[in-house]
C-alpha positions in Angstrom: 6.1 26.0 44.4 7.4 27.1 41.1 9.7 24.5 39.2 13.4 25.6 38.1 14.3 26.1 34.9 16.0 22.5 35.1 12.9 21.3 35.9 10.9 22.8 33.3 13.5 22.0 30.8 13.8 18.1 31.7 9.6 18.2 31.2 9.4 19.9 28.3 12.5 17.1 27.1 10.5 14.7 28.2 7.3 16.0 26.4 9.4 16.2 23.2 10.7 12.3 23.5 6.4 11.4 24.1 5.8 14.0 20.9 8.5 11.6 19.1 7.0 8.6 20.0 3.8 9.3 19.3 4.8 10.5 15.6 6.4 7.4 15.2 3.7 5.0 15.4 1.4 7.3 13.9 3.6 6.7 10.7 4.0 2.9 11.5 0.3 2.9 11.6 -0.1 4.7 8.3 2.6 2.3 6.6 0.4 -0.2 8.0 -2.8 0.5 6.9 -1.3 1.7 3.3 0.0 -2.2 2.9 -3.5 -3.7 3.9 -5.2 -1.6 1.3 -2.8 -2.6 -1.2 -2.9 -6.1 -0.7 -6.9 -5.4 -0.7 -7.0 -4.0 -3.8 -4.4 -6.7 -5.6 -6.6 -9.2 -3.9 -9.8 -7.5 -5.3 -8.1 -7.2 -8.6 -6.5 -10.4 -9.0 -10.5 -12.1 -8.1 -12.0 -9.8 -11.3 -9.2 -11.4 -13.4 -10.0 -14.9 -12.1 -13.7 -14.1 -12.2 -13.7 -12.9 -16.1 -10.8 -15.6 -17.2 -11.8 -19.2 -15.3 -9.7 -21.1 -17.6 -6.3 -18.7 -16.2 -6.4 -20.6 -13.1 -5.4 -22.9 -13.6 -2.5 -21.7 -15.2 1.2 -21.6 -13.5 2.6 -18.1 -11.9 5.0 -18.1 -14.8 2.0 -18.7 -17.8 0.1 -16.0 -15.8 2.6 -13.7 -16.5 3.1 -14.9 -20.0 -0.5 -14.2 -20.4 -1.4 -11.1 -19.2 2.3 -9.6 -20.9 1.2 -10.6 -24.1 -2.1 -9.2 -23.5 -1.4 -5.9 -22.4 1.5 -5.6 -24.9 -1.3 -6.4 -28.1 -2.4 -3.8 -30.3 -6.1 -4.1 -29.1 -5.2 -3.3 -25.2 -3.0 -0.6 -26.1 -5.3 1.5 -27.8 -7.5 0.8 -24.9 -5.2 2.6 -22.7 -5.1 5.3 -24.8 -8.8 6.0 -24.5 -9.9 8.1 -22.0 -12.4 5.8 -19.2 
């Protein structure tokens, strides 16, 4: 039996809410997966640091930051950054 236009409207609403949906956590799942591989790569980072300077950590959050502001800010690591890798 054919369906009535009420019919076929209410499934194709109903096909736009599961459309919806499914966009939705498609794009909670990409949020998601962006954040692990940022906190991967600040974690991998953050272990190269610790690897090359042992005596940083002991070193508080705040001498950290000290640290690695007056190194990037110094003459030497600026011209680095200038250089092409």
């Amino acid at each position: 039996m054919a369906k009535s236009k009420t019919e076929k409207i209410a499934d194709i609403q109903e096909q736009i809410t599961q459309l919806e949906n499914q966009r939705k956590r498609l794009i909670q799942q990409q949020k998601e997966q962006e954040r692990k591989d940022r906190t991967r790569r600040l974690c991998k980072r953050a272990g190269h640091l610790e690897c090359m300077l042992p005596d940083t950590i002991s070193f508080t959050d705040e001498q950290f930051k000290i640290f690695l502001e007056k190194t990037i800010l110094s003459e030497s690591a600026r011209k680095l950054s200038t250089q092409s890798p």
